[in-house]
N, C-alpha and C positions, 0 to 999 in steps of 0.2 A: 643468655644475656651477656652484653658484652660489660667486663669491669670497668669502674667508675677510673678516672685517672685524672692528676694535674698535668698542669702545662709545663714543659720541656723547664723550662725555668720556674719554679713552683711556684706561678703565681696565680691568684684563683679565677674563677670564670667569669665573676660577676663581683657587683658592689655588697659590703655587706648590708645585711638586711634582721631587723627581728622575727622570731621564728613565730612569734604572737603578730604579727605584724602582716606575714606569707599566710596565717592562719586564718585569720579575720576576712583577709580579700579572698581565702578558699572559699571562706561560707559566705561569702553575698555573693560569690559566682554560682553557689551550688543554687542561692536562694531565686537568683534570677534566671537559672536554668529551670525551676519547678520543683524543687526540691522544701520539703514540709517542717523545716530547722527551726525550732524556738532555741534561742540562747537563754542558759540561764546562769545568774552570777550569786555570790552573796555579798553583798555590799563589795563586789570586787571588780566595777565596771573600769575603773583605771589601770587594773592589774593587767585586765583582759584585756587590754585597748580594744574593744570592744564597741569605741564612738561611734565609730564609722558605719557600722552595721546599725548600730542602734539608730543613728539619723537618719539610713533610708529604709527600716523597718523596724518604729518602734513597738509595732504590735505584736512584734516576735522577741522582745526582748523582757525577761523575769527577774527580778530583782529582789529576791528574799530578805535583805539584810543578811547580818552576820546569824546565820542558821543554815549550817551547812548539811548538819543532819535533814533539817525540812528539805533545804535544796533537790539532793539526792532521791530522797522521797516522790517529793512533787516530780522529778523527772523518769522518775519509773511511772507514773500513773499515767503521762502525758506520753509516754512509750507505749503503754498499756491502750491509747486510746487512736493510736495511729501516727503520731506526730512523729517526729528525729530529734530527742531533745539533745543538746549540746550545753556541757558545763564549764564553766572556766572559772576557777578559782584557784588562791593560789596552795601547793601543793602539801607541803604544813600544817595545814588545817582541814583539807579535803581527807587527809591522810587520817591525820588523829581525832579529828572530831565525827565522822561522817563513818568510820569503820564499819560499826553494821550494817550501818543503811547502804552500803557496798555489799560488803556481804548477802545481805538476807533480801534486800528489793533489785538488789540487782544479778550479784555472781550468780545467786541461787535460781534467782528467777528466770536468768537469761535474759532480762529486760534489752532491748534495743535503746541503751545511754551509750553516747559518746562523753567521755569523761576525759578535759584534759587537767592535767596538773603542769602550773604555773611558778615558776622560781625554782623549782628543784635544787638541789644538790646546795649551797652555800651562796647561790646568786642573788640575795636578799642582803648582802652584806654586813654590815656592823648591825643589823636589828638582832642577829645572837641568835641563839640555835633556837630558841622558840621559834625561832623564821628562817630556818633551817632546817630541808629534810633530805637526810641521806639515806633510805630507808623506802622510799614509795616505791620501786620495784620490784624489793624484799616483799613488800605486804602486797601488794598488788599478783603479784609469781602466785601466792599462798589461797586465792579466788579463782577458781575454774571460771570457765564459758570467758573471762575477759583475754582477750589480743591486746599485746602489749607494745608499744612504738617507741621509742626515742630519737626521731630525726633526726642526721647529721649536718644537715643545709635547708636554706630555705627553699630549695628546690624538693628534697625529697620529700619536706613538712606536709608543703602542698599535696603532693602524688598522696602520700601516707592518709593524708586527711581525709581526700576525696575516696580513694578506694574505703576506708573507713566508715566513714559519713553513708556512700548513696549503695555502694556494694554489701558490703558486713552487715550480715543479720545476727545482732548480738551485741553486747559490748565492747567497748575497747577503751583501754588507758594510754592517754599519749604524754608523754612528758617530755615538755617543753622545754626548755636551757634560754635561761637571758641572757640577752647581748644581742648583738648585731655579729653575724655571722656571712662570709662569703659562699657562693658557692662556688660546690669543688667539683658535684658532679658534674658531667658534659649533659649538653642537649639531649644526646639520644639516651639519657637513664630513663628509667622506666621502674618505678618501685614494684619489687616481685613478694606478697608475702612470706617473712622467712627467712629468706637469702639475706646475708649479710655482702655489703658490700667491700669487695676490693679497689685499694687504691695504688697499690705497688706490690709488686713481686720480686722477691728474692729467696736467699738462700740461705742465711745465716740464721735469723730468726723472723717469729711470727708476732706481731703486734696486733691486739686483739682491743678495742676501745667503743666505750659507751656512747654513741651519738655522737655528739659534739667537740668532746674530749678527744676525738681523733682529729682535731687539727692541732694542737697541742702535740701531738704522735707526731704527726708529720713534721711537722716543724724541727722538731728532734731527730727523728731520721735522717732529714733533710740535713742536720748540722755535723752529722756524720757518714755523711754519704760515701767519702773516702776510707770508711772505716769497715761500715757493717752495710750489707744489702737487707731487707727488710720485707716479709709479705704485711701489709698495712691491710685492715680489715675497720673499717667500720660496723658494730652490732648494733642494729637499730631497730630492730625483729624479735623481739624478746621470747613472746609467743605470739603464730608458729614462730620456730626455728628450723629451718635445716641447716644440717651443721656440716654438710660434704665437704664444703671447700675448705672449710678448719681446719676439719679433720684431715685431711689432703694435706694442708701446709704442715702442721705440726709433726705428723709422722716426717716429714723431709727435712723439717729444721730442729726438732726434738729442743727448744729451748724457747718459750714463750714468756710474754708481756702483755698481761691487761692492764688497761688504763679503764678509771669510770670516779667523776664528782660524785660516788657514792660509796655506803660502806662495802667492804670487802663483802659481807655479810649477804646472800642474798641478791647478789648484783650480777655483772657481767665477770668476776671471776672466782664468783661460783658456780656459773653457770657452765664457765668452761672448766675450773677444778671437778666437776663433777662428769664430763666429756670425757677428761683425759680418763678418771677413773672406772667409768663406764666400757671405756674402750680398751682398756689397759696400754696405754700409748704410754713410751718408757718416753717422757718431757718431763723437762723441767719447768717451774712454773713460778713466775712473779707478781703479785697482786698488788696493784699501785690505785689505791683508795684511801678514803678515810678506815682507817683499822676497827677491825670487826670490836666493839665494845664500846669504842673511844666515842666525845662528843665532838661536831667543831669548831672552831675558834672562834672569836668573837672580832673577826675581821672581815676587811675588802674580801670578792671574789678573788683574786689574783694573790693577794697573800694569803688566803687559806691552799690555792692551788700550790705556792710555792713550799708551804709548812708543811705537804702533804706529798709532794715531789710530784705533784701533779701536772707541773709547768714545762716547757720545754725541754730545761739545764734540769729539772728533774727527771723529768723522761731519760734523757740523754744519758744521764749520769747511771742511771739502773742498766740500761743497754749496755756500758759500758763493762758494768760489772758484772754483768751474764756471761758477757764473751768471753772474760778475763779467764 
């Protein structure tokens, strides 16, 4: 597969788009190709923008209220009886409320749920870390039989979705990121699962980011282009993983950076702390998160990014001091 790349002048392919937005028009396309999809929400049909499906099939759409245990539940039975159920609610409370019923009707069971988590990472803003989860990957990593996704564009959301959705016999967790996102991939991507994507190749160091959070990366690279050369990797494959091309870049640049809106803890770099140590690859190794313990702040998306050096001039400023 050939790597994902910007445009000469780094600017992106497309207008940006919500990733809940590319999600929604996946499943009426799957629904009107024949495909057997109930959505189901708990009182979260806004979260999930979710209208537009709902008004040209509302006999496929569930609505449990706030009962997110039942939700999960009721979507293993409806799994159980041949249907594709799809969840969407937001990621904070699928997370902490619904835990066994992940567990034990779904991980255990293998059930065929597609499960996504909505808001993730701090993108629920000033409602404070009740509505803040940086942690869904951590728990979710900890559930066998679930494949785990966090899409980088609303291009790969879609591909991710539908391989998911109509191919995937089993569960899968997709975590979603708000906002309105461009895409970076080109036309001919092709979501492989696994493979993480490359978006630049260098020599200096390796930049390793959770979804979304790798345009942030780029950005940053981008504002030192004259300084440092960069292999950029979007992880958006949580499980599977192959990790060749990683591992390829790391051995050549021995000095990496993960970027991820989640904790250190269980995220995208511990997944790769645990690579290098695996492999014994003499790198060095940056993990640019919310810190494993810590809670986040009671702010905007963008100022928790910046308190966290998550933002560009934070990216930038840690590359700076790797090379140093």
């Amino acid at each position: 597969m050939k790597d994902a790349v910007i445009s000469e002048d780094g600017s992106p392919f497309g207008d940006p788009v919500e990733l809940r937005d590319a999600a929604v028009a996946s499943y009426i396309a799957m629904v009107k190709e024949g495909a057997n999809i109930m959505y189901l929400v708990s009182d979260s049909v806004s979260t999930s923008r979710i209208k537009p499906f709902r008004d040209l099939f509302p006999e496929r759409l569930i609505n449990v209220g706030i009962a997110e245990q039942n939700l999960m539940g009721i979507a293993a039975g409806l799994a159980n009886s041949g249907i594709i159920p799809v969840t969407g609610n937001a990621a904070p409370f699928l997370i902490s409320r619904s835990n066994e019923q992940l567990k034990v009707d779904i991980s255990y069971s293998n059930s065929n749920v597609k499960v996504t988590g909505l808001h993730p990472g701090f993108s629920y803003g000033t409602d404070g870390i009740t509505h803040h989860e940086v942690n869904d990957i951590c728990f979710v990593r900890g559930m066998p039989n679930f494949e785990i996704y966090v899409p980088c564009d609303p291009r790969e959301c879609t591909q991710m979705l539908e391989y998911g959705v109509l191919k995937r016999q089993g569960p899968i967790y997709a975590s979603l990121n708000t906002g309105k996102f461009p895409v970076i991939t080109p036309d001919s991507y092709r979501f492989t699962p696994g493979l993480p994507v490359r978006f630049s190749e260098g020599k200096d160091l390796t930049i390793i980011a959770l979804g979304t959070a790798v345009h942030d990366a780029l950005r940053a690279a981008k504002s030192l282009k004259d300084r440092v050369s960069c292999d950029i990797f979007a992880l958006t494959s949580i499980r599977p993983f192959l990790p060749g091309m990683i591992l390829e870049s790391i051995r050549k640049t021995g000095l990496v950076v993960t970027v991820e809106q989640h904790s250190t803890h269980g995220g995208a770099g511990s997944l790769v702390a645990e690579l290098i140590a695996e492999h014994g690859l003499a790198a060095r190794l940056r993990r640019l998160g919310v810190p494993e313990g810590s809670f986040t702040r009671n702010r905007a998306a963008p100022d928790n990014k910046a308190f966290f050096a998550l933002d560009a001039a934070g990216i930038a400023k840690t590359l700076e001091k790797m090379l140093a």
